[in-house]
VEXLOTI-952169 format. One record per residue: residue in three letters; x, y, z of N, C-alpha, C in turn. Coordinates in steps of 0.05 Angstrom, whole numbers, plus 5000, padded with zeros to 4 digits. Example, Ala and Ser with C-alpha at 12.3 -4.5 7.8 and 13.67 -1.06 7.14 Angstrom:
# VEXLOTI-952169
Ala526448865156524649105156526449345156
Ser525749555142527349795143525850015157
END
This chain:
# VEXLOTI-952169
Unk501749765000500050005000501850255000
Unk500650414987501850694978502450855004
Unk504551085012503751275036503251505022
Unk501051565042500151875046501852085032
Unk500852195015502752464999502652575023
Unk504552775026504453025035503353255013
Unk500653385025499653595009500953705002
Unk499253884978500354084952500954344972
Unk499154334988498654625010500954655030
Unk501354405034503754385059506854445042
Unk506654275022509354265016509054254983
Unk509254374965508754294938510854184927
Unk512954324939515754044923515253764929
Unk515553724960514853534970513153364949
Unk510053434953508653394953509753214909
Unk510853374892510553324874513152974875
Unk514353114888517152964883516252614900
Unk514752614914513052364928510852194898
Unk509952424887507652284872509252154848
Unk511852324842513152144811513351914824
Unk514351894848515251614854513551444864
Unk511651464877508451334888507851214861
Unk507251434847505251344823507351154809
Unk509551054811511150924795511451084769
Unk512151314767512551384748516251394729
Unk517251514760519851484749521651474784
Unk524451394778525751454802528951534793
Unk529651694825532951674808534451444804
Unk536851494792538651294781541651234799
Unk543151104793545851054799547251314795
Unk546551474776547951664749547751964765
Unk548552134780547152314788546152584764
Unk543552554782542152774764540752624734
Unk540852394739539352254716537652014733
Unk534952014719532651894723532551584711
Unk530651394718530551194710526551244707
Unk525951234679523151244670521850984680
Unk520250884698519150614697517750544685
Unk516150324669513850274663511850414651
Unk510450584670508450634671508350954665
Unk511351124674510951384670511151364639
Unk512951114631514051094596511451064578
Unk510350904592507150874570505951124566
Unk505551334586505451604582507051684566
Unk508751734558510451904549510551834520
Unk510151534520509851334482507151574474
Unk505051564491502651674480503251974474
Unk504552074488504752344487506452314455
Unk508552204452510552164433508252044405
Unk507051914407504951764391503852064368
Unk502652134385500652344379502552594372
Unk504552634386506452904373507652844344
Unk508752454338509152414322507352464298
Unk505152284301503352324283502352664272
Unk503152794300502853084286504053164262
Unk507453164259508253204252509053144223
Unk507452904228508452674200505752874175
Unk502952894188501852984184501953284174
Unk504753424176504853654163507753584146
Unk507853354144510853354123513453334132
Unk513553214158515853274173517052934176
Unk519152814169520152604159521652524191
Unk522252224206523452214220526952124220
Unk529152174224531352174221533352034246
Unk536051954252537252024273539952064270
Unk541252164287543652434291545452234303
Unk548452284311549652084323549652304344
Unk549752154378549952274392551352344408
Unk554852364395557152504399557552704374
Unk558352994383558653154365561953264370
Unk563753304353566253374347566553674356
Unk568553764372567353944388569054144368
Unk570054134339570554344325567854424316
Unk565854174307563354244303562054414314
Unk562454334346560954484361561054744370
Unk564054814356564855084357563055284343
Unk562355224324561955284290560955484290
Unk557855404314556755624306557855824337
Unk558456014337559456184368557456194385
Unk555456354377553356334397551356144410
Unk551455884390550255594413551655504415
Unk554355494408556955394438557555524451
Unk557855804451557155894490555455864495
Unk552755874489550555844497550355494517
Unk551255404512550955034520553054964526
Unk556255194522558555044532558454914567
Unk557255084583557555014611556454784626
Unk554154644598552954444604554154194595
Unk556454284577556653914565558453764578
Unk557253564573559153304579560953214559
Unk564053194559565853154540567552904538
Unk567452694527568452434514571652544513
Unk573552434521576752574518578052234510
Unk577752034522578251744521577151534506
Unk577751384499576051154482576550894497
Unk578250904522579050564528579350574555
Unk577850354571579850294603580450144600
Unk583150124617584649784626583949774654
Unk587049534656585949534699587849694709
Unk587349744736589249904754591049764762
Unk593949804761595749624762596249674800
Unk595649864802595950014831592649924850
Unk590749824842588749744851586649544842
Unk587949244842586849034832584149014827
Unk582848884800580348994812577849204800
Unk580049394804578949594795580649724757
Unk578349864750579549994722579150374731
Unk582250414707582350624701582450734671
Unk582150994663582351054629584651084625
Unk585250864606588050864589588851144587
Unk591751164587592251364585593551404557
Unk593951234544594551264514592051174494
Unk589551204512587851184492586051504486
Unk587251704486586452044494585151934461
Unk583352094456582052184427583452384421
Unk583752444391584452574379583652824374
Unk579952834376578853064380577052974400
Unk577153174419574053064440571653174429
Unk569952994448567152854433565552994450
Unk563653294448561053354461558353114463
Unk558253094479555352854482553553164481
Unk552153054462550453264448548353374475
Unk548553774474546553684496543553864478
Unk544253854446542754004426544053844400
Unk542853854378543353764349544653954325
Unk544054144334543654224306546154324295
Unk549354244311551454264294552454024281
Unk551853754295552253614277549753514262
Unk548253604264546253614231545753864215
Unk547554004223547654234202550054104177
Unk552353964198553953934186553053674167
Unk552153584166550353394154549453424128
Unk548053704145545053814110546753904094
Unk549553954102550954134081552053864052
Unk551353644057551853484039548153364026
Unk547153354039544553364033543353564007
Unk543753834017543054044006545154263978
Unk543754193958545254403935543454523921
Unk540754493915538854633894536554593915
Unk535754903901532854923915530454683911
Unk531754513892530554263895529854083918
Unk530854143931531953963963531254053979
Unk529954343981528154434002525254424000
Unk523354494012525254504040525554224049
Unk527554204075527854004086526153934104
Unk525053794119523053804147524453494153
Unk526553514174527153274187526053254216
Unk525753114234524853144260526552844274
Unk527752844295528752614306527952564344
Unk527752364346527152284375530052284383
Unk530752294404532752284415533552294454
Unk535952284460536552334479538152564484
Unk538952704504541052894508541352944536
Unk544353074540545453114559546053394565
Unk545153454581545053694594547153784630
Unk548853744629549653764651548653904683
Unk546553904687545153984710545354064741
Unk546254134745548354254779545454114791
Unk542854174793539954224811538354044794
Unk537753914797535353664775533453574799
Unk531353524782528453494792527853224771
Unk525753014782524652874761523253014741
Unk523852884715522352984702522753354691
Unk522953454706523153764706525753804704
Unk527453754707530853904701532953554699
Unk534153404689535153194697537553194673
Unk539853094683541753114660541853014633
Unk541252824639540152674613537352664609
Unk535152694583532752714584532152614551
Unk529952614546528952474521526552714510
Unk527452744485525452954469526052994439
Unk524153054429524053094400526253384389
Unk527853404378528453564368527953654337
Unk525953904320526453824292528654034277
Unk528754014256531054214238529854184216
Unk529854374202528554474178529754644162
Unk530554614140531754874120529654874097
Unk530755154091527755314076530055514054
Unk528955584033529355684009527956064020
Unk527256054040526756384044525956454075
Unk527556634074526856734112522956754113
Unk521656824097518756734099517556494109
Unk517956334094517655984086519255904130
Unk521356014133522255944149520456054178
Unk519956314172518356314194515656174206
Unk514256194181513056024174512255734184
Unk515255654177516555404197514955424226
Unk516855564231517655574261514655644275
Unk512555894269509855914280508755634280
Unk508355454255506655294251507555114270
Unk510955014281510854844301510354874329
Unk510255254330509955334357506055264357
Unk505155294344501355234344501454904346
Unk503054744332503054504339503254294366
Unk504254504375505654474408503054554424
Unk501654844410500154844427497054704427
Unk496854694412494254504402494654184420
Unk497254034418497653884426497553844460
Unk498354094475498054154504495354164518
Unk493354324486490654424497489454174491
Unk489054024472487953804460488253474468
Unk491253444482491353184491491653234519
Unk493553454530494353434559493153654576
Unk490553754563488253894569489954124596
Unk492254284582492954414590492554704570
Unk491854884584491955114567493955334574
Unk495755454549498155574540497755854531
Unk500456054530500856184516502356274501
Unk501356284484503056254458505156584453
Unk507456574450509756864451511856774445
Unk512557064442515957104434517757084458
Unk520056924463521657044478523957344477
Unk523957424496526157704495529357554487
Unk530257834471533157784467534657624486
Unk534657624513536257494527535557174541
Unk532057084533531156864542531156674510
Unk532356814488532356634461534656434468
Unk533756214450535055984441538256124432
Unk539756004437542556064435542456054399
Unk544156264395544356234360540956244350
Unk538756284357537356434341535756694338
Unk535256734317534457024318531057074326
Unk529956864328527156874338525956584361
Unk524556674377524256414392521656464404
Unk519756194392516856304389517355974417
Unk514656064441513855864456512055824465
Unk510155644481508955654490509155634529
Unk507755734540507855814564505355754592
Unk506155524611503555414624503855474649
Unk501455484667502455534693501555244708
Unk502855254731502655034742500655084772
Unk500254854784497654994808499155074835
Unk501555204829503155224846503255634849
Unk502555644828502855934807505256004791
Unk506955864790509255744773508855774744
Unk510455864735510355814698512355574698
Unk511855494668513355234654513755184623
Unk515655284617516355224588515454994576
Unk514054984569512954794560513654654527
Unk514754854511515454804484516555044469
Unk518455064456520255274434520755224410
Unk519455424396520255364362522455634361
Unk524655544339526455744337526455854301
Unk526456104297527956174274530956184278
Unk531756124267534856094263535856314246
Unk533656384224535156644207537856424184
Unk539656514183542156384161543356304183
Unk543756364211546056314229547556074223
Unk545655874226547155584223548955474196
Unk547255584174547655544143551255744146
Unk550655964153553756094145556256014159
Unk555455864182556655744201557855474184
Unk556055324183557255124167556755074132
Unk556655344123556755344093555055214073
Unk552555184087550455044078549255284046
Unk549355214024548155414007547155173986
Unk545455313967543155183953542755453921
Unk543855283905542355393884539555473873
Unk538855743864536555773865535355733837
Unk531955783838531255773812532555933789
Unk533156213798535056363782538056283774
Unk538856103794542056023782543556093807
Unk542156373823544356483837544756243871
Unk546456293888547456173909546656373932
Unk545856103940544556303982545256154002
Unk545756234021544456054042542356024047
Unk541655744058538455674070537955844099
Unk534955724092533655944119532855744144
Unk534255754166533055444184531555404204
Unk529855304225528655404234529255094260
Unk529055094284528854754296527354864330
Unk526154674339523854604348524354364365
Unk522754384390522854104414521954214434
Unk519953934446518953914484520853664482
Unk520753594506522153394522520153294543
Unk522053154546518852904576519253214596
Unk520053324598518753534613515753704614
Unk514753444597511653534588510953334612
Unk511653044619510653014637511353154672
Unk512053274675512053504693510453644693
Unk509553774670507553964668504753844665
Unk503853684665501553394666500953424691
Unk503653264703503053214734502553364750
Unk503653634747503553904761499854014747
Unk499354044736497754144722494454064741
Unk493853794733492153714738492453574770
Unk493653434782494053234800492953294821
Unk493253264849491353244878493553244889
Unk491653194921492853074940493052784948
Unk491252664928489952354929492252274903
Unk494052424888495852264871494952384836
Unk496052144821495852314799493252354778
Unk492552524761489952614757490552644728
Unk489652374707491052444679488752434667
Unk488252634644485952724620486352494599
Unk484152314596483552084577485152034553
Unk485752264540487252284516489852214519
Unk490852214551494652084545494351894564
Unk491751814576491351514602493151284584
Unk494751174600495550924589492350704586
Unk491350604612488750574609487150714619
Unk484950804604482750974597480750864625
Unk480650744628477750514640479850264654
Unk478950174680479949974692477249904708
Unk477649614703474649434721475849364741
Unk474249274759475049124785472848974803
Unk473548764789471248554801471648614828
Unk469248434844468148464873467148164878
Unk468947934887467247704883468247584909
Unk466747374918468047214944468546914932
Unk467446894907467946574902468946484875
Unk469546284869471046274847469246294816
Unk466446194833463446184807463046484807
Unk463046694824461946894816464647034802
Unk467047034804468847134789467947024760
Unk468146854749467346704725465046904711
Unk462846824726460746974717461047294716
Unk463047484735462547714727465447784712
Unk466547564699468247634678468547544654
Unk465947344655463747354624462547524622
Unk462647744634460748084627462948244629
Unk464248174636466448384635467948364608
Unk468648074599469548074572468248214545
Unk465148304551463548344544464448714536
Unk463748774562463749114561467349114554
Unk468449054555472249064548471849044518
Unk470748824497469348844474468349104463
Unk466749204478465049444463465749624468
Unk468249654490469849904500471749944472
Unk473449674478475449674450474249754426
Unk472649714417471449824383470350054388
Unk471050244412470850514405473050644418
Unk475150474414478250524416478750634441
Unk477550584461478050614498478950404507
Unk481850464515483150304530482850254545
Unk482549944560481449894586482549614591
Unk482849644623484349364634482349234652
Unk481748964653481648864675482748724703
Unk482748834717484948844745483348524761
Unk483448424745483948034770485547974778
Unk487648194783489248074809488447954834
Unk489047684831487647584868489847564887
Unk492247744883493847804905492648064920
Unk491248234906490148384923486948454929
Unk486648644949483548624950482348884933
Unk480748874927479349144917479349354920
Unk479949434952480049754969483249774960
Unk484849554953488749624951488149664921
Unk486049634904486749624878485649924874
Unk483150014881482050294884484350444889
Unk485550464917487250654917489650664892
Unk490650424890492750464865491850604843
Unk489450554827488350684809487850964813
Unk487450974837487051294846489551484844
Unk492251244852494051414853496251484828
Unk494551324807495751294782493851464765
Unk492251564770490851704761490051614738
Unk488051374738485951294718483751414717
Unk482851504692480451664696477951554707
Unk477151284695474851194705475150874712
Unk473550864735473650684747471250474746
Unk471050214739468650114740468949894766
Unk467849854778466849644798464149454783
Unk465149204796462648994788462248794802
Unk460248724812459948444838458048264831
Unk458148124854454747924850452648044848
Unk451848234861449748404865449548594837
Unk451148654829451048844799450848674777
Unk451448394785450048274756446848194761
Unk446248214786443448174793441548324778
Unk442848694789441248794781442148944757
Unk444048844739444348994715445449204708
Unk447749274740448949524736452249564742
Unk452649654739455949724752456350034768
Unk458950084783458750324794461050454776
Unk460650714770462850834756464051044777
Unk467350994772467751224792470151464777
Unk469851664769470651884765473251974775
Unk476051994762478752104778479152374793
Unk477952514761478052754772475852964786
Unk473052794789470952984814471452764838
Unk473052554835472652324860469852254864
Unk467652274849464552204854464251894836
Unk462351804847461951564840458351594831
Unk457051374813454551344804454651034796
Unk451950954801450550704787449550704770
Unk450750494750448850494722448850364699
Unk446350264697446549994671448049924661
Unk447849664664450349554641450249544608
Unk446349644603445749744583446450014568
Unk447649954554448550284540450950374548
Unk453150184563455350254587457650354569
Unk458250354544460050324524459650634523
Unk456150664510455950954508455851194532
Unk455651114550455651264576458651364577
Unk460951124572463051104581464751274557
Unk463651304537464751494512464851714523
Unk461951694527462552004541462452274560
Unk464351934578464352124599468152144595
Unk468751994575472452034568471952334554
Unk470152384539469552794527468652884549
Unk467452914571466752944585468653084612
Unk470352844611472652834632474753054620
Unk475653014595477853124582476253404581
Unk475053454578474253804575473253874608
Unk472753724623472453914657474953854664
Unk477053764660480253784655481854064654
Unk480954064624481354344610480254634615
Unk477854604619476454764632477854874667
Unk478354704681479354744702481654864703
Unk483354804697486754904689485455184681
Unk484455194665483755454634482855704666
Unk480455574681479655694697481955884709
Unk483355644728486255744741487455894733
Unk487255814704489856034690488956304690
Unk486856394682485656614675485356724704
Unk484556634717484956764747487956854758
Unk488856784755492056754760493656974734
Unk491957154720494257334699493857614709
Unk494957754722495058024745495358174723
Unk494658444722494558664708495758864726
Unk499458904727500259174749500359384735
Unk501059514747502759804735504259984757
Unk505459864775507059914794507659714802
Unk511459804806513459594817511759414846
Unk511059644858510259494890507859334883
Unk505859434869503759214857505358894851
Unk506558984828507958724819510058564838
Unk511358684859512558564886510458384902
Unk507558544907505858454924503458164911
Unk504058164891502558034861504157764872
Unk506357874855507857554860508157414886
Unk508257574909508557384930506457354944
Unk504357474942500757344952499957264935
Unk499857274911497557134890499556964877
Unk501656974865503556814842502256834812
Unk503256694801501556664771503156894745
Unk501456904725502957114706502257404711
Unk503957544705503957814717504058004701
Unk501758204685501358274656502658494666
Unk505358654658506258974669507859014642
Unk508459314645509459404617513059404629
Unk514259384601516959374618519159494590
Unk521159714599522059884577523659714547
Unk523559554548525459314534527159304527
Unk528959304551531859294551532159084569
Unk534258924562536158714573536358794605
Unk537359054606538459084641536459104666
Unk533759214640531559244671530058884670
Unk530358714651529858484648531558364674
Unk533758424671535958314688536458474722
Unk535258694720534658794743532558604766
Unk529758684743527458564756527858264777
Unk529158114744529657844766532057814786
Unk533157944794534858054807534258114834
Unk531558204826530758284854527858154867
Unk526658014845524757894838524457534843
Unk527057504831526357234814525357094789
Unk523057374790520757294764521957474738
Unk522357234717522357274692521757354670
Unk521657474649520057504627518457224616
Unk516857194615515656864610516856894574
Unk514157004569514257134534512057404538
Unk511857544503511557714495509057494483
Unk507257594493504357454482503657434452
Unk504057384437503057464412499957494404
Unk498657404421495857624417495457774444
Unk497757894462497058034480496858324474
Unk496458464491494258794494497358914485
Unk496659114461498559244458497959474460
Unk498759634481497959924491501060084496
Unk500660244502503460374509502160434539
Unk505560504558505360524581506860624588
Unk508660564614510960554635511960404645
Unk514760334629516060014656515260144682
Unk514659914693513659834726516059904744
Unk519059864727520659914747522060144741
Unk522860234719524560414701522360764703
Unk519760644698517960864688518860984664
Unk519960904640520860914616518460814594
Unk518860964574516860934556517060584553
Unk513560444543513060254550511760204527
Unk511160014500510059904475507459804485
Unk508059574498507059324500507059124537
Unk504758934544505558884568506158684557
Unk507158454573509458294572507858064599
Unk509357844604507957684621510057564641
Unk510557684671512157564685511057374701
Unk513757144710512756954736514956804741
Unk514856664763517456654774515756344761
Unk518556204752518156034735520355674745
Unk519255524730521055184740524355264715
END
């Protein structure tokens, strides 16, 4: 049996860092600062991956893979995403151990096996697949490109969290070259709406969609479109980044393409990625104090039964009806398990499900095949109802639409309650630390009062809304002429 979370109210780290591991989702490793995915958080994450894939394939985007040591002249190439990522990588210098001649037993790294060039363990792609496209790519024939790859990467991490910050992590990265800085931007919006459709639509989280400021962009690009979620903490969470790249990468590594005219350019590139740090923002999003709370569209199973029997004849009989409704669940593509485990009892199987956050729950006994009914029980109101076994398929459709939009609706609620409108520093001081959440204030747009604020703040520029209020004003802290508000919050 599971223990007691510690509440969201009491402790919210706590509180989160208990449920990855309760719910079996993930735990740490041998490796510090790297995670071990179990089971069950992984079937999540296939679905999440499922459906992002299929997104993508669906707009023309081909899948590929990268080797995941990059040559660190490569990695030079381009200047500004190798400072940008130099302080994080992990660097390959050796290729061999022997034994310790000084400690039996044990091994050490050859010392005449040094590499010739050391090897970045990639903690990003796009220098050694730039260096790539440049053999790929010679006529505007060949664009655009739309590659997209699954992958791993390494991030060197001082502070890691499951899920939320970990050195090593798993996520989609894509890269794209384009025949015109248009076409390219182009790019890059359509994967930032992709991201978000996908947040609002499967993980019934609702986003906002913006620009990041000069100093919160992707290293080496010239635009960086994201989306932006809060968590029920009042926390923001990056949730996903599309980048314009502009030529940076192409002049870097000499990528050019003959045009219809004859003449020679560089391509225009654009690259894009979430990471399982989407399950962070899931778990955070929706979850309890009773464990985790997941929207039908990424349930590993949708529906779980749980007989109620004392004898071996009435098990039989209520799992010839059960085979039944599992039947008519499946042909309207709702995943559903039946839980006959007879190592445990029914109240140990409730709570597990509870704490795994299955959306719906069916119970079934002697008495329910009597009278023709089952009890349904609900994840996210915790309410329970009785009701025919007639029509149970269709009931159960839709209460998976049902579930997934008072999901969405809820978060959506939160969110919108949670976006402050200041116009004074002390407002915006008093904002963030009684209420939390996003914090709509105008701010002069410059780097140093960006770097002031959180300075004194913590809280960040999230993004530049792209359908937010564009009025003119007064930075909040500067009192300098003001365009546009902007959206702060002290952020994961």
């Amino acid at each position: 049996m599971s223990k007691k979370l510690t509440s969201r109210a009491e402790n919210y780290s706590k509180w989160y860092n208990e449920l990855v591991v309760e719910a079996d989702l993930a735990e740490n490793s041998a490796v510090r600062g790297c995670m071990v995915i179990k089971p069950y958080g992984f079937a999540i994450w296939e679905k999440m991956q499922a459906e992002l894939d299929r997104m993508f394939k669906e707009t023309g985007h081909q899948n590929a893979y990268f080797p995941l040591f990059v040559p660190k002249s490569l990695f030079e190439a381009e200047e500004k995403n190798a400072e940008g990522f130099a302080k994080e990588c992990a660097v390959v210098t050796h290729y061999r151990l022997q034994n310790d001649p000084d400690n039996p037993g044990k091994l050490r790294v050859d010392p005449n096996a040094k590499l010739e060039e050391e090897l970045v363990v990639r903690p990003t792609s796009e220098a050694i697949i730039w260096n790539t496209y440049k053999g790929w790519i010679q006529s505007y024939r060949d664009l655009p490109l739309l590659i997209n790859q699954w992958a791993n990467v390494v991030r060197w991490e001082m502070r890691t969290r499951l899920f939320l910050r970990t050195a090593e992590f798993l996520w989609q990265e894509g890269h794209t070259a384009h025949a015109t800085k248009a076409e390219a931007i182009t790019e890059a919006e359509l994967m930032n709406n992709i991201y978000a459709t996908f947040a609002e639509n499967f993980m019934a989280i609702p986003v906002i969609q913006g620009l990041k400021t000069e100093s919160e962009r992707f290293a080496g690009a010239d635009e960086t479109y994201c989306i932006e979620a809060l968590m029920q903490d009042g926390k923001a969470l990056q949730a996903g980044t599309s980048h314009f790249l502009g030529q940076n990468f192409a002049k870097a590594f000499d990528v050019k393409f003959t045009s219809k005219e004859g003449k020679q350019d560089y391509v225009w590139a654009t690259s894009w990625g979430v990471s399982t740090r989407l399950m962070g923002a899931l778990i955070m999003t929706h979850s309890d104090d009773h464990g985790l709370v997941l929207p039908p569209n990424l349930a590993p199973n949708q529906v779980v039964i749980v007989p109620i029997y004392k004898t071996d004849e009435q098990l039989e009989a209520i799992t010839e009806v059960v085979n039944g409704i599992m039947k008519d669940l499946r042909s309207k593509n709702i995943t559903v398990k039946f839980d006959n485990r007879d190592t445990y009892r029914p109240g140990a199987k409730f709570a597990q499900h509870e704490l795994q956050g299955v959306p719906l729950r069916i119970a079934i006994g002697a008495r329910d095949l009597e009278n023709g009914t089952v009890e349904l029980a609900r994840r996210d109101t915790l309410t329970k109802e009785v009701v025919a076994l007639d029509g149970l398929s269709d009931k159960v459709e839709g209460l998976m639409t049902e579930i997934q939009d008072t999901l969405f609706k809820k978060a959506l609620d939160f969110r919108d309650n949670h976006i402050t409108e200041v116009n004074s520093f002390e407002e915006f001081k008093k904002v963030l630390e009684e209420k939390g959440g996003f914090i709509s204030a105008h701010w002069d747009g410059t780097t140093e009062t960006e770097d002031k604020i959180k300075e004194i703040t913590k809280a960040t520029i999230r993004c530049m809304p792209l359908e937010g209020k564009i009025e003119k004003g007064v930075c909040v802290l500067t009192g300098r002429e003001s365009a546009r508000r902007v959206l702060f919050a002290k952020a994961y």
